[in-house]
Every structure is written in C-alpha cells, then in structure tokens.
N, C-alpha and C positions, 0 to 999 in steps of 0.2 A: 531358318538358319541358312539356305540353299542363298537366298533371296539376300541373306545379308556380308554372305562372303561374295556375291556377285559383286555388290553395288561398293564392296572392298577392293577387288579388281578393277574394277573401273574406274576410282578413286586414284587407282595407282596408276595405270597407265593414262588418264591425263595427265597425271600430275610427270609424267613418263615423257609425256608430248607435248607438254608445258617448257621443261626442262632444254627438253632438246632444239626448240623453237628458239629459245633465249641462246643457249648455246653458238647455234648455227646462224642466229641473224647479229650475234656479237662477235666476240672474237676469243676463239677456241683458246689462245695462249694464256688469256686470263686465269687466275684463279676460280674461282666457280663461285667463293663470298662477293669477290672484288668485283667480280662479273654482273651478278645482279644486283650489286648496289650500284653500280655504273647505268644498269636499264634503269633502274628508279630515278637515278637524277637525270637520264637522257626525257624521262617519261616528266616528268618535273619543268625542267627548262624548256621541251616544248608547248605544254600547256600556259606557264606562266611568262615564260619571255621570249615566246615565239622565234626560239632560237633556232638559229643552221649555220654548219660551217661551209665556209666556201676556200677550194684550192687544196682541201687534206691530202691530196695528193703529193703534197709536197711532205708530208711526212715520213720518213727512212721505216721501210718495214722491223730493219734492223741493224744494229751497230749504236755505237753511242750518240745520245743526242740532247742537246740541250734546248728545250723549250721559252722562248723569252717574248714578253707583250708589255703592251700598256697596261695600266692598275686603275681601275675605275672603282669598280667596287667589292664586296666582300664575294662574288660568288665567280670573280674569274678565274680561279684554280678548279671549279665547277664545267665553266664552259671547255677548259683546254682538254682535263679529262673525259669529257662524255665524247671532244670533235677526235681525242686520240683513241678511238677503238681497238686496237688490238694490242695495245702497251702499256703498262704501269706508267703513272710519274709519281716520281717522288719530289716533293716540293719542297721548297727552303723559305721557311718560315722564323720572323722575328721572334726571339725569345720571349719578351714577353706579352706575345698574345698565345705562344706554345704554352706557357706555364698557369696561362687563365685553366681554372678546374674546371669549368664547366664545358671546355674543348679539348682539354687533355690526352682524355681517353680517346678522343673519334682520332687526333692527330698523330697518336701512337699508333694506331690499331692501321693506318693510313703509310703508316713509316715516314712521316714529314721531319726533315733534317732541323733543329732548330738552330739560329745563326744570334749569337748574341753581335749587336750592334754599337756597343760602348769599345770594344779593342779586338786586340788580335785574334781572332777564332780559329785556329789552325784546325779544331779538331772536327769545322762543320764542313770546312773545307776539305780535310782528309777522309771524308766520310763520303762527300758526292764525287769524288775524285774515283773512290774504292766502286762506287757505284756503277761509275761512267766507265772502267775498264775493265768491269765486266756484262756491258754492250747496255746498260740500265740506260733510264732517260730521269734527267730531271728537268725542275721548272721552277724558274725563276721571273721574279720580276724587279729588271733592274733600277728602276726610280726608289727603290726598296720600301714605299709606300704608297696607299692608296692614293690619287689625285682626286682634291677635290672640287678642282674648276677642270679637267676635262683637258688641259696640258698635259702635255707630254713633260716632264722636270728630268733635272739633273740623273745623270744615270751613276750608281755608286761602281767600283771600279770590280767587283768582288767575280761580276760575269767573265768578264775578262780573263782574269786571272784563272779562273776554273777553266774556260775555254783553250786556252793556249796551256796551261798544266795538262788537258786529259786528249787534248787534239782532237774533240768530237765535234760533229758538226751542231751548228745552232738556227733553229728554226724560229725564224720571226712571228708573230702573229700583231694580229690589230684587231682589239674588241671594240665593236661602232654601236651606239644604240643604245647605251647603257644612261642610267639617271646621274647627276651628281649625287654623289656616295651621302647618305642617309643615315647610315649605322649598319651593324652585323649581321643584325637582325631584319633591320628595316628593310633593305636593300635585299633580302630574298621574297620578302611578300610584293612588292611592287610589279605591276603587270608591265613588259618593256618587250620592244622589237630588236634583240639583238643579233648580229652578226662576227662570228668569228672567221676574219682572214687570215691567211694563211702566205708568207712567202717561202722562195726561194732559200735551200738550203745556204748557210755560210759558212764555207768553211777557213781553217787556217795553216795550211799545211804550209806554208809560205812564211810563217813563223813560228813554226815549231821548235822547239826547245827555246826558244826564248823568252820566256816569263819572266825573268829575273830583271830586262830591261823596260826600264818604266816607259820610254817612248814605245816598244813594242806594245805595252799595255793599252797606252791609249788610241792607237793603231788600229788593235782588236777590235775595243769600245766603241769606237767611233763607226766599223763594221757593222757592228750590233745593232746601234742605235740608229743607224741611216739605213737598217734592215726594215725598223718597225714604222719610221719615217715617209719612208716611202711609199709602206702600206696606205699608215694613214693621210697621204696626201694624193694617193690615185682613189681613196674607194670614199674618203668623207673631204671634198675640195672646200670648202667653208672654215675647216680647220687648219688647212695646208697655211693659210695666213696666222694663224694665231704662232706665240714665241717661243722658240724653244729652248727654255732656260739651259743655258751653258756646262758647256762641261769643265766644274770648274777642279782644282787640284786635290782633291777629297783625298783620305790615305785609304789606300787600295784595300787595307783588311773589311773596310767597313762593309756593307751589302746596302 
C-alpha cells in the first residue's frame, strides 16, 4: 500500500513538472486548454512542415492587433497561432465552412468569428471591432480565400474597414514554403518546409476616424497589402515577378 501511494506521488508531481515545463516555455497569459493545444500544434507543425517563424518580434506584446497573410492553405491560421505565443487569435472565418458540422465545434470552442460573404455583415464586424477594443488580436486573411496558384489575388476591403474602425495596429505576415492547396484535409498530412514572416507593424493613426471615406479605405488596403508584398518579394524573389491581381472596386462589406 506504502509502495502504491508512493508511485501516486510521483505520478503527480511529474505530471507537477510536466505542467509547469509547458507553462514556462509557453506563454503564461494563455489559458491553460488553449495553452496546450497550442504545444500540440507547435509539436505538429514542427515534425510535419518543418516550421519556424522568423521576425515574431515584431509582434505587439499588447494592445490591439490585427494579424493578416497570404492564404495558401488550410493550416495557415495553424502557423500564425503557434509563431503568436503569448496571445489568443481570433479568426474570421467564411460562413460556410464555420457551419460545416464536422468543424463546428473545434471553431466554436476556438471563438472564430464567422463572416458571411454574400452582403452586409455588420454583426462579424461589430463583434471583432468589440474584440479589438478590448486589446484582443485577430486574424484575418484578406484575399478572403485560399490561393491556389500561389498568387497573391485581390484583397476584399472588409481589413480595412476593421482597421481604421478600431485603430489597431496590423501585423503583416508572408507564409513561404507551403504546396498548392490540395484540400482540408490533404493539406495537413503533406510533409513541407514552411516559413512564417513576419513585418513591420502598420499602423493608422493618420487616418483615424475616417472609415466612412471610401478613398481612405483604399488608402488603408493598399497599406495592408504592400505590407505582405514586400514580405513576399524580399524573402521568396522568384515570386516578386509573378502578378498581382488588382485591387479592383469590390463592396467593402464583403471579406
């Protein structure tokens, strides 16, 4: 009996020092669910796509921030959260692949805003707005779909709009390395060397309160998008030639 509450104590304090390992080498502000499912996919994406970020330094410890990249495939809201260690994101996701049942639950459980794409969504938008003033971070991808030649495409106007409404800063990134998008599914089993960059905060304080002018909107946009641009034309020059479909006059609710 001596023998079996021992080896119960010991049990507990690894599991003691297991705890506090993940803790200490993550990022204490997390929740402690969100925390280790975060090491799971950090432990994930280094085994299977030989991922690292480079520059997270340029990530704001604190205050509001909007996170935006290029869309290659299904598991880049994957790479942003594991390179963002000490912060939530919440991401804004098309309706309906939020309303697929078979992803519902993890997307709730995740708090992913969902953005309907056919009209006005005022309410996805009053909801990351509500997030962003109170110092939350989200993440967005403004092509507002996957690419699947590896283009940069049209950027919807909806970043924008959020950006100059909540006055946060937007942190560019550039995922290199990834496949042409294969599926949902497919696209996580595939073995790949990825790298997530990272720029220079942008901020807009230079157009604050003005949302309501559509030239300021494109203003912003064009901030945004010569954010992730430039990533990917200093860190992959092979692509810097390829085109970068225009920014054409899309109505601003869309995402």
């Amino acid at each position: 009996m001596g023998d079996y509450r021992l080896d119960l104590v010991s049990a507990g304090l690894l599991a003691g020092i297991g705890i506090t390992f993940l803790v200490r080498r993550s990022a204490p502000s997390l929740p402690l669910p969100f925390m280790l499912l975060r090491r799971f996919a950090a432990i994930y994406l280094a085994i299977v796509k030989s991922f690292h970020a480079v520059n997270s330094g340029y990530i704001p410890v604190a205050g509001p921030v909007i996170f935006v990249a290029n869309h290659t495939t299904a598991y880049d809201p994957v790479c942003l959260q594991v390179a963002c260690k000490n912060r939530c994101i919440r991401f804004m996701e098309a309706r309906e692949f939020y309303d697929k049942k078979a992803l519902n639950f993890i997307y709730r459980a995740l708090r992913v805003i969902p953005v309907n794409r056919t009209g006005n969504d005022t309410a996805s938008i009053r909801t990351a707005v509500r997030e962003l003033s109170n110092n939350g971070c989200i993440g967005i991808f403004p092509e507002g779909r996957i690419s699947d030649d590896g283009q940069i495409h049209e950027a919807r106007k909806g970043v924008a709009l959020l950006a100059l409404m909540s006055n946060a800063v937007v942190v560019p990134a550039y995922c290199r390395g990834t496949r042409p998008y294969s599926g949902m599914i497919a696209d996580f089993l595939l073995f790949d060397r990825v790298t997530l960059h990272f720029g220079p905060p942008i901020r807009f304080d230079d157009l604050a309160g003005q949302h309501g002018d559509k030239e300021i909107r494109e203003i912003a946009l064009k901030r945004v998008m010569d954010g992730i641009i430039a990533l990917r034309d200093n860190v992959d020059p092979q692509s810097a030639s390829r085109r970068l479909v225009g920014h054409d006059d899309t109505q601003l609710q869309h995402y």
